[in-house]
Biopython code that builds the backbone (N, CA, C, O; Angstrom):
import numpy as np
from Bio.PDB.StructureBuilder import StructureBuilder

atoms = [
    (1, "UNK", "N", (102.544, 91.461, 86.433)),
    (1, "UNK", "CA", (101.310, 92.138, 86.095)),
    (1, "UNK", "C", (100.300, 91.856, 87.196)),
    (1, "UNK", "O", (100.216, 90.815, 87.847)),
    (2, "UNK", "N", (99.451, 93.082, 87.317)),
    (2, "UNK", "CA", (98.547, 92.864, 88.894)),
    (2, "UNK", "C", (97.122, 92.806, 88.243)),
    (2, "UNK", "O", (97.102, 93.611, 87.311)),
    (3, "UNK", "N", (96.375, 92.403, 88.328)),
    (3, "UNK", "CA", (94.666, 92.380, 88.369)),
    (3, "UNK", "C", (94.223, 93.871, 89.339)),
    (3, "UNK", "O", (94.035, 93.585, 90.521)),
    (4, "UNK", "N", (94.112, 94.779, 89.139)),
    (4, "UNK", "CA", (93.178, 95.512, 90.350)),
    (4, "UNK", "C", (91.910, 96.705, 89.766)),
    (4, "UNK", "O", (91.678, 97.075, 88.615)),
    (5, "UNK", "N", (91.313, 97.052, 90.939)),
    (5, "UNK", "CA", (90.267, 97.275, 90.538)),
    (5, "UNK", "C", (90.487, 99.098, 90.684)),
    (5, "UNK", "O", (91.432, 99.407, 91.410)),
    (6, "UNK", "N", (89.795, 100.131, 90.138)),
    (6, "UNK", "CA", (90.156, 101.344, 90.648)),
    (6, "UNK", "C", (89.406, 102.284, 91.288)),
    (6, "UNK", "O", (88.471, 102.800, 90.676)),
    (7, "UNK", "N", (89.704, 102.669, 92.662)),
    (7, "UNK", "CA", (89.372, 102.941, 93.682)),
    (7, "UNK", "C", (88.861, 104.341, 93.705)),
    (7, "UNK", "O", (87.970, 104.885, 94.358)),
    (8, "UNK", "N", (89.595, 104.711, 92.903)),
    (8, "UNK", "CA", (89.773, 106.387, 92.852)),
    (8, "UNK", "C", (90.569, 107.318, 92.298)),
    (8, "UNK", "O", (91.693, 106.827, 92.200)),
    (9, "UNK", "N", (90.544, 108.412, 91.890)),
    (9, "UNK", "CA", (91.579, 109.261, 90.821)),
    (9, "UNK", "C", (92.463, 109.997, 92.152)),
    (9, "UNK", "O", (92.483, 109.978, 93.383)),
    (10, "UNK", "N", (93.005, 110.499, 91.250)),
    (10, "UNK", "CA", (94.779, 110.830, 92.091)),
    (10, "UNK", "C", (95.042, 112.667, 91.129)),
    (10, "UNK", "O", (95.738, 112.714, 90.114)),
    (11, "UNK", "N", (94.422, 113.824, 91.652)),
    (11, "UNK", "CA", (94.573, 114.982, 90.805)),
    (11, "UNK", "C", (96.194, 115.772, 91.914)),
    (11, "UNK", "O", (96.232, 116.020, 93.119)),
    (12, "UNK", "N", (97.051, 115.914, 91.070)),
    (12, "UNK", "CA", (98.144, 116.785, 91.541)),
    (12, "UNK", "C", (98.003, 118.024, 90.243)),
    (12, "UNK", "O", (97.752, 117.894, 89.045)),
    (13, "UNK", "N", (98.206, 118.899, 90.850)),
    (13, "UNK", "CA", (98.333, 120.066, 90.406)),
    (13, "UNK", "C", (100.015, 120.689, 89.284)),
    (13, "UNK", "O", (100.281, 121.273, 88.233)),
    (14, "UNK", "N", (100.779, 119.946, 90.623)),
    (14, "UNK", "CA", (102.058, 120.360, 90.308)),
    (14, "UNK", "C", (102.613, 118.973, 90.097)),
    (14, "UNK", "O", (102.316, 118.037, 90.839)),
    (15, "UNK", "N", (103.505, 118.855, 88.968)),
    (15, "UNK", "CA", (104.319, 117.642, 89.005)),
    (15, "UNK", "C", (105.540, 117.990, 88.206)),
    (15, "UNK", "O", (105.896, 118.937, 87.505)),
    (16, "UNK", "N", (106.041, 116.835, 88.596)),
    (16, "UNK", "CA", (107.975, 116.542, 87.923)),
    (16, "UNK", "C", (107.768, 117.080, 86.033)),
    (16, "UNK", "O", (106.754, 116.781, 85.402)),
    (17, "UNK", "N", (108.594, 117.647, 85.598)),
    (17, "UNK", "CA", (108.848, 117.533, 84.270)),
    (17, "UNK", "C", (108.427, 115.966, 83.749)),
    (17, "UNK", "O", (108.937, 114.934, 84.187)),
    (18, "UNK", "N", (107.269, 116.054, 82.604)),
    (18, "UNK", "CA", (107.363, 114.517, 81.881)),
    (18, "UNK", "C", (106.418, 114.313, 82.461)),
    (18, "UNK", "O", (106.194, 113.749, 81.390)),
    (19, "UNK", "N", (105.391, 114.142, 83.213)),
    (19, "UNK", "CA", (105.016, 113.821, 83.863)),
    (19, "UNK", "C", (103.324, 114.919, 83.736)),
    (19, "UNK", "O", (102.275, 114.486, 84.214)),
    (20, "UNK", "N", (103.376, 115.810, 83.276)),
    (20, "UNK", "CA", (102.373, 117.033, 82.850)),
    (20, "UNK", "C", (100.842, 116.290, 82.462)),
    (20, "UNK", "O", (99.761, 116.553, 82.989)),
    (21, "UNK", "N", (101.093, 115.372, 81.469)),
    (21, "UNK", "CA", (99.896, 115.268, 80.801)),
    (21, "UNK", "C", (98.907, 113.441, 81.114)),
    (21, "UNK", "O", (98.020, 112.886, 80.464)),
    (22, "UNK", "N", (99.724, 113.003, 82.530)),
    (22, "UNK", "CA", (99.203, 112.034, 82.864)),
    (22, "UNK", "C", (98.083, 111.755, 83.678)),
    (22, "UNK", "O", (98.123, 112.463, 84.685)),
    (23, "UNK", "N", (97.248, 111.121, 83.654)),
    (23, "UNK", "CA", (95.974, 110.705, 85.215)),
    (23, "UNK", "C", (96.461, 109.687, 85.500)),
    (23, "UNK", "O", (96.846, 108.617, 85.029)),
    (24, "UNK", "N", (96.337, 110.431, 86.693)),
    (24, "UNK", "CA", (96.434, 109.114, 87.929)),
    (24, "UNK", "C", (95.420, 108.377, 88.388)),
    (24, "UNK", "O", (94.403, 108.987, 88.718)),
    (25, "UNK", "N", (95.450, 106.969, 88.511)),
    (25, "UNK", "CA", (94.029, 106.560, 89.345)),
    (25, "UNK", "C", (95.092, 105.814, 90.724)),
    (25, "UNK", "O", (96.316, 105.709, 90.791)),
    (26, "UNK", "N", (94.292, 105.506, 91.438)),
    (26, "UNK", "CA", (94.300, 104.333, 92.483)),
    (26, "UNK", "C", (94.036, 103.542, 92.720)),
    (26, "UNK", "O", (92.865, 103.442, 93.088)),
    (27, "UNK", "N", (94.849, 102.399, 92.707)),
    (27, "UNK", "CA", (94.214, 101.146, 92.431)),
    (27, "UNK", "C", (94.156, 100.381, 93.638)),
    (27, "UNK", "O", (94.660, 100.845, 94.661)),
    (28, "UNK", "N", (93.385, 98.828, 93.635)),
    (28, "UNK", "CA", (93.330, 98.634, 94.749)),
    (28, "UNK", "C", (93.577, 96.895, 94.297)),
    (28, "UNK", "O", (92.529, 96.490, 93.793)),
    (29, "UNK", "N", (94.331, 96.118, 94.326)),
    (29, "UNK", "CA", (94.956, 95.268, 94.519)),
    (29, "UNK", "C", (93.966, 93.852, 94.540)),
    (29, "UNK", "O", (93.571, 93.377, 95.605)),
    (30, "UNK", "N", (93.643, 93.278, 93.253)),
    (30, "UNK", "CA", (92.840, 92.015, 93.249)),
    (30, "UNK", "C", (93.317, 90.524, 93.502)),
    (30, "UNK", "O", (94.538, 90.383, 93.444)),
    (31, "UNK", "N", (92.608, 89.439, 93.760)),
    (31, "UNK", "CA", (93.299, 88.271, 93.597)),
    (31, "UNK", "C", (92.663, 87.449, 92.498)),
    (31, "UNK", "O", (91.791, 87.946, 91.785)),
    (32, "UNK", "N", (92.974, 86.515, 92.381)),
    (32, "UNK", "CA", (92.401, 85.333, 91.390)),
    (32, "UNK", "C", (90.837, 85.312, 91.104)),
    (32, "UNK", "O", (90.319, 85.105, 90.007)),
    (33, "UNK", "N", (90.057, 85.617, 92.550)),
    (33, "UNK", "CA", (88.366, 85.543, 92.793)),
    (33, "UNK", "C", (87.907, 87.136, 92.611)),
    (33, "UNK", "O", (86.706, 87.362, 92.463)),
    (34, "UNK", "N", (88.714, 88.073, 92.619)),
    (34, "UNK", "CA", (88.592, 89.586, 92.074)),
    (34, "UNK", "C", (88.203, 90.084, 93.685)),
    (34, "UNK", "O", (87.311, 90.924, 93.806)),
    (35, "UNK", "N", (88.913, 89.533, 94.957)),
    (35, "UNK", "CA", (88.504, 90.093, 96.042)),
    (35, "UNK", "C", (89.627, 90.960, 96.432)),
    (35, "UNK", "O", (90.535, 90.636, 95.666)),
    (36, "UNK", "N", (90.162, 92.131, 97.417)),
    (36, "UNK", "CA", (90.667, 92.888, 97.502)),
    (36, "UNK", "C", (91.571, 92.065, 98.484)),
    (36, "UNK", "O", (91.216, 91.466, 99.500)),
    (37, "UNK", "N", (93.155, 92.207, 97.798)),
    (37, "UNK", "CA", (94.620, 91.495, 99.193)),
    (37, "UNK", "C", (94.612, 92.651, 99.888)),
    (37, "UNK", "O", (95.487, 92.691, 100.753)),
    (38, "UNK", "N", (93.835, 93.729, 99.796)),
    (38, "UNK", "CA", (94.302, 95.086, 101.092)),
    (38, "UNK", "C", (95.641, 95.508, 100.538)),
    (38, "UNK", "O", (96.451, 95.806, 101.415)),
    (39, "UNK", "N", (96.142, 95.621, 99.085)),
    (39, "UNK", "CA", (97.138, 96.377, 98.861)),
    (39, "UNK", "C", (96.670, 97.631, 97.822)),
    (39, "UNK", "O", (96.032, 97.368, 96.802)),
    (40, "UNK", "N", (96.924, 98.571, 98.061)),
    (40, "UNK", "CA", (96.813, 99.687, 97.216)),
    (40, "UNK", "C", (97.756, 100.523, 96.347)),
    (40, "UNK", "O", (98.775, 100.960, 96.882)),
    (41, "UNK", "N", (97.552, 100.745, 95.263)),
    (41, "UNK", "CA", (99.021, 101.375, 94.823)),
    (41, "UNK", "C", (98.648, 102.436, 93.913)),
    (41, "UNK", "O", (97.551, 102.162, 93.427)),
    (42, "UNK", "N", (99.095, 103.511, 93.488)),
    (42, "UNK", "CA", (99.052, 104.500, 92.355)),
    (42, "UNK", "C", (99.464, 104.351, 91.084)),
    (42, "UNK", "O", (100.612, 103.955, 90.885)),
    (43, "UNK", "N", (98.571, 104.653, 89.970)),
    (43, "UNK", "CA", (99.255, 104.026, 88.984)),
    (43, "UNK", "C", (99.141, 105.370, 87.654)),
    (43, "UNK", "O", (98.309, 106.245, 87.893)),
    (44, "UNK", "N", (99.856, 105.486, 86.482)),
    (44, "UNK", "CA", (99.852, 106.721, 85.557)),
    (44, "UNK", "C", (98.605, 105.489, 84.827)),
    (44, "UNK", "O", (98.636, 104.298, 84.520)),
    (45, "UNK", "N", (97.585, 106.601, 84.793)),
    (45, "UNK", "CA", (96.339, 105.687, 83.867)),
    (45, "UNK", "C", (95.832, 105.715, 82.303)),
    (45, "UNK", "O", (94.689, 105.932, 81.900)),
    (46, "UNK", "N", (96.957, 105.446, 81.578)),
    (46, "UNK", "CA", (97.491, 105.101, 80.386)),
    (46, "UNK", "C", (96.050, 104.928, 79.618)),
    (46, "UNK", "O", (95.684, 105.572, 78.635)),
    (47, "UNK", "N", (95.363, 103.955, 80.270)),
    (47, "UNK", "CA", (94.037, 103.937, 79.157)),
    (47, "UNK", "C", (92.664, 104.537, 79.828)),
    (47, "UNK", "O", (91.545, 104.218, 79.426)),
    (48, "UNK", "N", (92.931, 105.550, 81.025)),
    (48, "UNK", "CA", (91.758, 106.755, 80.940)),
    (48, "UNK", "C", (90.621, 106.062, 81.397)),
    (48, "UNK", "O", (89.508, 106.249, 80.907)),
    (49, "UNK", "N", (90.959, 104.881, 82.765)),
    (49, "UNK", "CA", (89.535, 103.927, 82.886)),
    (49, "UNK", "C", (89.101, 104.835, 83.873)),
    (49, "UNK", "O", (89.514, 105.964, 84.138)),
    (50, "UNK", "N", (87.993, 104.005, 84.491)),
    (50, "UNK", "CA", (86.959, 105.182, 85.497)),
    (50, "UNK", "C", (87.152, 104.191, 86.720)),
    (50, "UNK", "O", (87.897, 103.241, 86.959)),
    (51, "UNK", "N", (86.091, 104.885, 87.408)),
    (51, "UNK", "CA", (85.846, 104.172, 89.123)),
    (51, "UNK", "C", (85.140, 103.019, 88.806)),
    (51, "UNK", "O", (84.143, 102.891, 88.096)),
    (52, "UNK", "N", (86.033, 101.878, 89.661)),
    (52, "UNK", "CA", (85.579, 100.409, 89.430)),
    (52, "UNK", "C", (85.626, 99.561, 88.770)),
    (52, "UNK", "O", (85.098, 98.481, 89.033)),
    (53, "UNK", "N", (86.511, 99.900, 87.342)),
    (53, "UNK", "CA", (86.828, 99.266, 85.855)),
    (53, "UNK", "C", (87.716, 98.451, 86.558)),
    (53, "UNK", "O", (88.416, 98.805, 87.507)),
    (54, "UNK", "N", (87.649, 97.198, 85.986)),
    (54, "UNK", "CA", (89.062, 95.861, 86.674)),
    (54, "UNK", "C", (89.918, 96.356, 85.352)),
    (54, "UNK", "O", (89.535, 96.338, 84.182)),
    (55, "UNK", "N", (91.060, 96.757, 85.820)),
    (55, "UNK", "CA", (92.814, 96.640, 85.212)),
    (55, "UNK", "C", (93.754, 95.736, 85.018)),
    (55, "UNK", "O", (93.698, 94.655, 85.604)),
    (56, "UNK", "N", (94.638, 96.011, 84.267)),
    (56, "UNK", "CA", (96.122, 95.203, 84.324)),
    (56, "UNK", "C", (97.122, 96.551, 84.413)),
    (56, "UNK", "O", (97.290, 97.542, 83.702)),
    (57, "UNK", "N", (97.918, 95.858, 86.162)),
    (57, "UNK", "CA", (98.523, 96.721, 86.022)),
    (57, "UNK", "C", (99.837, 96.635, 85.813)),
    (57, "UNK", "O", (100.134, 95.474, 86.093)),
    (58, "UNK", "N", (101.040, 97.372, 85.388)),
    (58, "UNK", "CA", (102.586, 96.724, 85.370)),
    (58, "UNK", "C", (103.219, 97.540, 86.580)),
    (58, "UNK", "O", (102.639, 98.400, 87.243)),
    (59, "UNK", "N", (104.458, 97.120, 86.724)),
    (59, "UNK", "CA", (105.104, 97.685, 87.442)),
    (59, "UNK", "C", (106.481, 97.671, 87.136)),
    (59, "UNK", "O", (106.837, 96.807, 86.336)),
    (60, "UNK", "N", (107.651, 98.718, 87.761)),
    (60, "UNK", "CA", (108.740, 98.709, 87.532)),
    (60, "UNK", "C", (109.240, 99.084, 86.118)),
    (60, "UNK", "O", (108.630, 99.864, 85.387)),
    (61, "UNK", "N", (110.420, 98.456, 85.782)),
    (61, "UNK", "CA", (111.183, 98.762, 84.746)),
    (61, "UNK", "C", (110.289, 98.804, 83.115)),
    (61, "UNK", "O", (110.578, 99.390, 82.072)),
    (62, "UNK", "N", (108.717, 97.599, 83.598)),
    (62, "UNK", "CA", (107.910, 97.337, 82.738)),
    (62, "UNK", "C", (107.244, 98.349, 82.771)),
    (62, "UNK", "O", (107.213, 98.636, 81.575)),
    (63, "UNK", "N", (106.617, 99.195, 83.339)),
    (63, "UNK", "CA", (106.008, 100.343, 83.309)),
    (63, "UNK", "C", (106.621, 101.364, 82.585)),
    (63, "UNK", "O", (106.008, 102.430, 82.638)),
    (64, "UNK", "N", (107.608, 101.362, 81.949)),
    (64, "UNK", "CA", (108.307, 102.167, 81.552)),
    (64, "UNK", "C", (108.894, 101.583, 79.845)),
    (64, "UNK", "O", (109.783, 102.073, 79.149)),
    (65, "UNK", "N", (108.178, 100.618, 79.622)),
    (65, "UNK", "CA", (108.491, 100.134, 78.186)),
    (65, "UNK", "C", (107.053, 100.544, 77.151)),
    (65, "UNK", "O", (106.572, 99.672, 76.427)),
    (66, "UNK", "N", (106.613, 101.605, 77.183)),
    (66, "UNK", "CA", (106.166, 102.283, 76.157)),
    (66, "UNK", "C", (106.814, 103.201, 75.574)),
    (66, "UNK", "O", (108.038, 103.305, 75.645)),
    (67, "UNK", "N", (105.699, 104.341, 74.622)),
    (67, "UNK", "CA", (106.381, 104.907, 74.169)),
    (67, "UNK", "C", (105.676, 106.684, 75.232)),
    (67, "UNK", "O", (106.334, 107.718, 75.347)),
    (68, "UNK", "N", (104.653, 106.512, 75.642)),
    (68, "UNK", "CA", (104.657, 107.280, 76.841)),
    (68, "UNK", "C", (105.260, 107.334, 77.600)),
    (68, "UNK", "O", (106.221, 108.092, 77.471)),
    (69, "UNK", "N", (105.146, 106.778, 78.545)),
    (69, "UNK", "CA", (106.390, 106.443, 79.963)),
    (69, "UNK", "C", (107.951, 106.557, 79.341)),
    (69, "UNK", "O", (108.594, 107.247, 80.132)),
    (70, "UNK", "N", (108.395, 106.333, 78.747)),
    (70, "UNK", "CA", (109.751, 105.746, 78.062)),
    (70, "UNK", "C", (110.584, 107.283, 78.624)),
    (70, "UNK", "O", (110.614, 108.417, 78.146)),
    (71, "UNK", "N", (111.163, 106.704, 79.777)),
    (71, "UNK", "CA", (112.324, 107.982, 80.523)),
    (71, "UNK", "C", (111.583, 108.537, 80.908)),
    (71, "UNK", "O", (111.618, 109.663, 80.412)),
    (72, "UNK", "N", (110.238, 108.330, 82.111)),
    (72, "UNK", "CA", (109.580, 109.289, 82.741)),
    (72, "UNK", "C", (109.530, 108.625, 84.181)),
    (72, "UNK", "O", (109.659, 107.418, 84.387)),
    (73, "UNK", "N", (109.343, 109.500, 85.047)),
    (73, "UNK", "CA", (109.226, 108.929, 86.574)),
    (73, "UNK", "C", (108.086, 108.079, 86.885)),
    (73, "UNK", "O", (107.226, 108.389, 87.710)),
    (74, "UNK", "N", (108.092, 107.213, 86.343)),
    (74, "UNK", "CA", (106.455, 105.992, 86.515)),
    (74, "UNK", "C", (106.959, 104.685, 86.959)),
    (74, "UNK", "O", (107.787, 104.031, 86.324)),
    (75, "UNK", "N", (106.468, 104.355, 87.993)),
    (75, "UNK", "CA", (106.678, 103.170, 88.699)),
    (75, "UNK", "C", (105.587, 102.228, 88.393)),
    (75, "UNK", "O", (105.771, 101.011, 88.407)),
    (76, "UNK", "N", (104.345, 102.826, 88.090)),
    (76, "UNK", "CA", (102.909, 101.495, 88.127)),
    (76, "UNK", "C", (102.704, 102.196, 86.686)),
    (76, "UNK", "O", (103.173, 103.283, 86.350)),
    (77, "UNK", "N", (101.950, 101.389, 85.959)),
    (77, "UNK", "CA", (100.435, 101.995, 84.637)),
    (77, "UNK", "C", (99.681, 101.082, 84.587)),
    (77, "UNK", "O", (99.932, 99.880, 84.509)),
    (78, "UNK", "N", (98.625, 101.658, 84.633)),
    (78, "UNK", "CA", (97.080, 101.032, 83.793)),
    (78, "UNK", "C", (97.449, 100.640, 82.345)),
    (78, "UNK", "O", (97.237, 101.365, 81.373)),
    (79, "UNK", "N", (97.944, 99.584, 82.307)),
    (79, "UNK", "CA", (98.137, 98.815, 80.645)),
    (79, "UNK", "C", (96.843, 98.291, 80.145)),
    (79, "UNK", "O", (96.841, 97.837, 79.001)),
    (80, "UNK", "N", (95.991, 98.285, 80.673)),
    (80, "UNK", "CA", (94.718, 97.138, 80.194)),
    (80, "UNK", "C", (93.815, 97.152, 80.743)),
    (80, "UNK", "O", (93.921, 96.559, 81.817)),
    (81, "UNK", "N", (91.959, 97.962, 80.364)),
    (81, "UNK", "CA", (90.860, 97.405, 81.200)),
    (81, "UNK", "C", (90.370, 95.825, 80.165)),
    (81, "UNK", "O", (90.226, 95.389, 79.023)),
    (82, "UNK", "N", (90.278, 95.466, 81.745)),
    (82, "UNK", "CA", (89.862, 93.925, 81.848)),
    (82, "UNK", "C", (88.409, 93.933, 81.022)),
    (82, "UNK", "O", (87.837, 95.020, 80.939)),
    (83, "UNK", "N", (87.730, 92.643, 80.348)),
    (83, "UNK", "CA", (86.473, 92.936, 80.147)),
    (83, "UNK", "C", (85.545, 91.161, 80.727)),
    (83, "UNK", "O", (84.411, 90.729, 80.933)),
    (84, "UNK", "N", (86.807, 90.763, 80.752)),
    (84, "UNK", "CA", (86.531, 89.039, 80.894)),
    (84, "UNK", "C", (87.372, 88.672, 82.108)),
    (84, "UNK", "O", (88.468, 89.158, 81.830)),
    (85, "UNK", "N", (87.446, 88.258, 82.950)),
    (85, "UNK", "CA", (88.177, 87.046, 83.531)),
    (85, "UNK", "C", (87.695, 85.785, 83.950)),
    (85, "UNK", "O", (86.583, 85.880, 84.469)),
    (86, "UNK", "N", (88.264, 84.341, 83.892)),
    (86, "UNK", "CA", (87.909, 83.385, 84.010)),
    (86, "UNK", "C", (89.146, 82.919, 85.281)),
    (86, "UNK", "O", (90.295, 83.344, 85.400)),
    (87, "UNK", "N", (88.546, 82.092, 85.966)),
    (87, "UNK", "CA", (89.303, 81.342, 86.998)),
    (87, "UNK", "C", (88.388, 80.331, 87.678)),
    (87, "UNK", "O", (87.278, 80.350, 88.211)),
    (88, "UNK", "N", (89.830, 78.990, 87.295)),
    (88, "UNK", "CA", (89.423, 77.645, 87.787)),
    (88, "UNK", "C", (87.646, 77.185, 87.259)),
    (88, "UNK", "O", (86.713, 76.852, 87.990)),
    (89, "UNK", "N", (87.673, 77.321, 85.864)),
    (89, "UNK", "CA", (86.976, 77.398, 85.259)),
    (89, "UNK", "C", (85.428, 77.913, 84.945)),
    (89, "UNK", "O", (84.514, 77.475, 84.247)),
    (90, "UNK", "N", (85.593, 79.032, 85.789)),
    (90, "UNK", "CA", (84.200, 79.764, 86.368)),
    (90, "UNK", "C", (84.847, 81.091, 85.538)),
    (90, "UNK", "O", (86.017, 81.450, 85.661)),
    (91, "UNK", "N", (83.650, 81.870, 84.499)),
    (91, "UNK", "CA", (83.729, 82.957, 84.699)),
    (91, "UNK", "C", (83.543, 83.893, 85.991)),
    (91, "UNK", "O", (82.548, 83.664, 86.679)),
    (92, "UNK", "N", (84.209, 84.688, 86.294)),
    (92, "UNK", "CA", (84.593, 85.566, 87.635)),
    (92, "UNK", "C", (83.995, 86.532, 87.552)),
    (92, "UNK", "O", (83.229, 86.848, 88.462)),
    (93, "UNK", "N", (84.138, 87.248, 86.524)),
    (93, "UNK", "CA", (84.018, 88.645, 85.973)),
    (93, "UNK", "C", (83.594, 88.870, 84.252)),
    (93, "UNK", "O", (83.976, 88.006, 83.462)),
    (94, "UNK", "N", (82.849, 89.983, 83.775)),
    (94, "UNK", "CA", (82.677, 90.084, 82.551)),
    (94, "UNK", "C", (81.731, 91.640, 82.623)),
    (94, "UNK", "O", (80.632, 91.879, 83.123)),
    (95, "UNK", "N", (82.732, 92.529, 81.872)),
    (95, "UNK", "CA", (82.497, 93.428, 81.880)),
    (95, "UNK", "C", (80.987, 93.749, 81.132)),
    (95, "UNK", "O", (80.559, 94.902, 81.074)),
]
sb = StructureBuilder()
sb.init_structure("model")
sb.init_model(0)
sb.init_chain("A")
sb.init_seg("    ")
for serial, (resi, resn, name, xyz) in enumerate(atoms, 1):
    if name == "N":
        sb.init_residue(resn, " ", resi, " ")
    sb.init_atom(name, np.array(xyz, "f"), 0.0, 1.0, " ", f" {name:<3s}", serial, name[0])
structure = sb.get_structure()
């Protein structure tokens, strides 16, 4: 599971069968202190967050254990906006 923050939406017009009724965002790859590792990835945005909401994101075979995704071409999802994070005993973040 990744921490990231979202960068920006992702509109395709045309897509794969299964795949019709999803948003995409773009995410952008957090660490522990909520600063950016410079990795970016695309994700199906399952819970409909906006620009800048901190996420949880999954990936792989886990991205695909709902009942949305379940046999659809999805590699990343937005499982979770963040509203709290704590690290090394400092709140970090709080929505």
């Amino acid at each position: 599971m990744l921490i990231c923050r979202v960068i920006g939406d992702i509109v395709a017009t045309h897509k794969v069968s299964g795949l019709e009724n999803f948003k995409f965002a773009l995410l952008e790859e957090l660490d522990d202190q909520l600063k950016p590792t410079g990795k970016k990835l695309v994700a199906a945005d399952l819970m409909n967050s906006g620009i800048d909401e901190i996420v949880l994101c999954v990936q792989g075979s886990s991205a695909r254990q709902n009942r949305e995704t379940d046999k659809k071409p999805v590699d990343a999802v937005v499982a979770a906006i963040v509203d709290t994070v704590s690290a090394r005993g400092k709140t970090v973040y709080k929505k």
